[in-house]
C-alpha positions in Angstrom: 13.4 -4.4 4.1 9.6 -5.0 5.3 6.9 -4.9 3.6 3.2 -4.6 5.0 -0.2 -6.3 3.7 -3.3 -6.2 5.2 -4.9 -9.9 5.1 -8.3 -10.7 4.8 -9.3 -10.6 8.8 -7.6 -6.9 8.4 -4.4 -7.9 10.8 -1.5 -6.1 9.5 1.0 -9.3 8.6 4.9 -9.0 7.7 5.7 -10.5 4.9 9.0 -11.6 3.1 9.0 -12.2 -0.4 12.1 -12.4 -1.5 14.5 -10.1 -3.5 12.8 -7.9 -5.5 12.9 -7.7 -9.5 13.6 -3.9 -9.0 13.0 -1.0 -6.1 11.5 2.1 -7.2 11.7 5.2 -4.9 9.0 7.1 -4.0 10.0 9.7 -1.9 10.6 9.9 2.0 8.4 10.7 4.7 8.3 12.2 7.9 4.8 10.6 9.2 6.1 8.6 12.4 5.2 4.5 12.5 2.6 5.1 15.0 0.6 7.7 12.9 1.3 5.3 9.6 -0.3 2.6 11.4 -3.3 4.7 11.9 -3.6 5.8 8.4 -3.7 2.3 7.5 -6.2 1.4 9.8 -8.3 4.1 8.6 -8.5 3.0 5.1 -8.3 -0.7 6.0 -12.4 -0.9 5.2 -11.5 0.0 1.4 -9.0 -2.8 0.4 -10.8 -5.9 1.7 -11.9 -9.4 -0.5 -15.0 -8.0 -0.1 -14.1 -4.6 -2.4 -11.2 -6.0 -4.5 -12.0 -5.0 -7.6 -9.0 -6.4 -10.6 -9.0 -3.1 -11.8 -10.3 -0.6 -10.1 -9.2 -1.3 -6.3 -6.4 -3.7 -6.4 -3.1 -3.6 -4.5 -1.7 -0.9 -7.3 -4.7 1.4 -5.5 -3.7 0.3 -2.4 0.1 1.5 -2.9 -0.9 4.8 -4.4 -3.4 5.9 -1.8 -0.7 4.9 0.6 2.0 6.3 -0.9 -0.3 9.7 -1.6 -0.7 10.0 2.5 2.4 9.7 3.6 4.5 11.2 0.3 2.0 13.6 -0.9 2.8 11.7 -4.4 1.1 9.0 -5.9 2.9 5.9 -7.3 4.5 6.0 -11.1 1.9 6.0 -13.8 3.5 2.7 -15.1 2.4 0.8 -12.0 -1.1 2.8 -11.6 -2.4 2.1 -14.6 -1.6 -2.2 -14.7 -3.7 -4.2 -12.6 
């Protein structure tokens, strides 16, 4: 499994974390990985130290704006709404 985060300087970095404490599905997707990257380049400006916001643009935003391009559904209300 990867997972993506974008790090301060905006270079897309792999990161492992370990097994998760649980895996929540949210959907598939047919964007290809090229177009993904793109989309994630495009709203790279929004999710910066400079605009993190502890609860109004935090990595929950992140995942649902995300998750919202490439599903067409946003993430679980139970994860939206925490910080």
């Amino acid at each position: 499994m990867r997972s993506y985060l974008f790090f301060i300087n905006q270079k897309l970095v792999q990161i492992i974390i370990g097994q998760p404490a649980k895996i929540v599905s949210l959907g598939e997707t047919q964007v290809p990985e090229d177009i993904f990257m793109e989309l994630l380049k495009d709203i790279s400006e929004k999710y910066t130290e400079r605009t993190y916001h502890v609860f109004n643009n935090n990595s929950n935003t992140f995942t649902n704006e995300v998750s919202i391009l490439v599903t067409g559904e946003g993430i679980p209300r139970e994860y939206s709404q925490v910080p």
